[in-house]
C-alpha positions as CSV (number, residue, x, y, z in Angstrom):
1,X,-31.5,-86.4,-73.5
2,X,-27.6,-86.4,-74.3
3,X,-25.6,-89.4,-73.1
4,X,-23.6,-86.7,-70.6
5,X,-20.3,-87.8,-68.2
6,X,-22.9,-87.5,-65.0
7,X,-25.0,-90.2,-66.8
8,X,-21.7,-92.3,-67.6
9,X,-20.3,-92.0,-64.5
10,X,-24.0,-92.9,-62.7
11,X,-23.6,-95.9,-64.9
12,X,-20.0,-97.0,-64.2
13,X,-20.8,-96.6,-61.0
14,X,-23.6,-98.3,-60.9
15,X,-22.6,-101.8,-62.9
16,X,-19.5,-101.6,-60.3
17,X,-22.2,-101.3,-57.2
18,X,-23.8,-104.4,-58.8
19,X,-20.6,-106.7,-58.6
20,X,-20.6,-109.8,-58.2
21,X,-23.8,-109.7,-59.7
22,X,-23.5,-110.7,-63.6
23,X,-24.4,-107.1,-65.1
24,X,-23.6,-104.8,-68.3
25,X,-25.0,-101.5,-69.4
26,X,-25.2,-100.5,-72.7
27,X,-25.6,-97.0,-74.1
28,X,-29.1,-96.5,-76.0
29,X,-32.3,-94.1,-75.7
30,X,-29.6,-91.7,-74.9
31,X,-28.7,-93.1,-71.3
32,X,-27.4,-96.0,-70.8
33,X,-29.5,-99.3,-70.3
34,X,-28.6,-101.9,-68.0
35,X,-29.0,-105.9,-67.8
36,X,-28.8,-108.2,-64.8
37,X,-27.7,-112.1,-65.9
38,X,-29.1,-110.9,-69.9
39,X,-32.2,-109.3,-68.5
40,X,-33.2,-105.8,-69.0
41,X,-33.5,-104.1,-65.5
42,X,-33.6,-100.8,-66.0
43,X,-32.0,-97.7,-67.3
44,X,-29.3,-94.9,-66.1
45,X,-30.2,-91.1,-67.6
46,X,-29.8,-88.2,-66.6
47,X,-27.4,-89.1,-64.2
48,X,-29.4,-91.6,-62.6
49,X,-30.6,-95.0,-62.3
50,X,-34.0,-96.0,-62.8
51,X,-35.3,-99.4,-62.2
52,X,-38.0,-100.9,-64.3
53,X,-41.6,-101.8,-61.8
54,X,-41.6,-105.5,-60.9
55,X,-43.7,-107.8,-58.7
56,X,-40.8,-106.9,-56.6
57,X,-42.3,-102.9,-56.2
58,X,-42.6,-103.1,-52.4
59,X,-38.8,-103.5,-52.1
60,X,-38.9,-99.6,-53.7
61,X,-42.1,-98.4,-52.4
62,X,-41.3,-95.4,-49.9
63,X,-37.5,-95.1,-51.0
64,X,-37.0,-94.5,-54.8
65,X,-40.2,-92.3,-56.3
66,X,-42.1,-93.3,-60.1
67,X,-40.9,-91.2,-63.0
68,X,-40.4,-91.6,-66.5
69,X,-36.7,-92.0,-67.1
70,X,-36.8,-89.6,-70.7
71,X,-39.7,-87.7,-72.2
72,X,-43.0,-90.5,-73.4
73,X,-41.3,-93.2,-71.1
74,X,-43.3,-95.2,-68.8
75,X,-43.2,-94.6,-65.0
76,X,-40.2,-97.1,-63.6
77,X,-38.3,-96.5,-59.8
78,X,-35.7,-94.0,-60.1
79,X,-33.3,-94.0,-56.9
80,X,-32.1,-91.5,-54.8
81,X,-29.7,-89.6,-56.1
82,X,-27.2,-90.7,-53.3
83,X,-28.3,-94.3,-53.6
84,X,-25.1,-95.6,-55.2
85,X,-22.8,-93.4,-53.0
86,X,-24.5,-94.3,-49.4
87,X,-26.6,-97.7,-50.0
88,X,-24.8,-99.3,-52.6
89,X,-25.9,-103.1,-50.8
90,X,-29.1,-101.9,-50.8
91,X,-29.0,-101.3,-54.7
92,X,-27.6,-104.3,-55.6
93,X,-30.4,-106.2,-53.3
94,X,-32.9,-104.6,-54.6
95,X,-31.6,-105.1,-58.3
96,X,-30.8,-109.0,-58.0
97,X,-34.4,-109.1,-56.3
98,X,-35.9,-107.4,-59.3
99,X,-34.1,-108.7,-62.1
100,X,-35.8,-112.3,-61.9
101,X,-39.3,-110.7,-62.5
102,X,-38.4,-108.6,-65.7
103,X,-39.0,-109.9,-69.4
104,X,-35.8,-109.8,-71.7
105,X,-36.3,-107.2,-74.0
């Protein structure tokens, strides 16, 4: 997976969707991964942003679908492709809601 200018510019896009919301990203597992207040959340590949499961999964269930974000990767929410373009409240809701139930990592 190569760290391409549609997977920077779904994470740019993404960590500016999330403001005021205290949140980075980070470029690794050749995406970028991003962190909510220090936590892990999830990861932006590919061009798009993929949130990790939660206790929080009924706030994704029916919108965003379960895929691995790369190849051996374990199923996590990726949004619609338009999510940050047409919902971006709804992403950052979604995100603050999640970010309390993930583990630092």
């Amino acid at each position: 997976m190569a760290l391409d200018e549609a997977t920077r510019a779904a994470a740019e896009e993404l960590i500016e969707a999330l403001h005021p919301l205290t949140a980075r990203a980070r470029a690794m597992f050749g995406g970028y991964c991003f962190y909510v207040d220090g936590k892990v959340v999830g990861l932006v590949c590919d061009g798009r942003v993929f949130v990790k499961t939660s206790a929080r999964d009924e706030l994704l269930t029916g919108w965003a679908d379960l895929a691995p974000a790369y190849p051996g990767a374990k199923d996590s929410w990726r949004l619609p492709v338009s999510a940050l373009r047409e919902t971006p409240d709804r992403v950052r809701d979604v995100i603050h809601q999640v970010a309390p139930g993930t583990s630092k990592t």
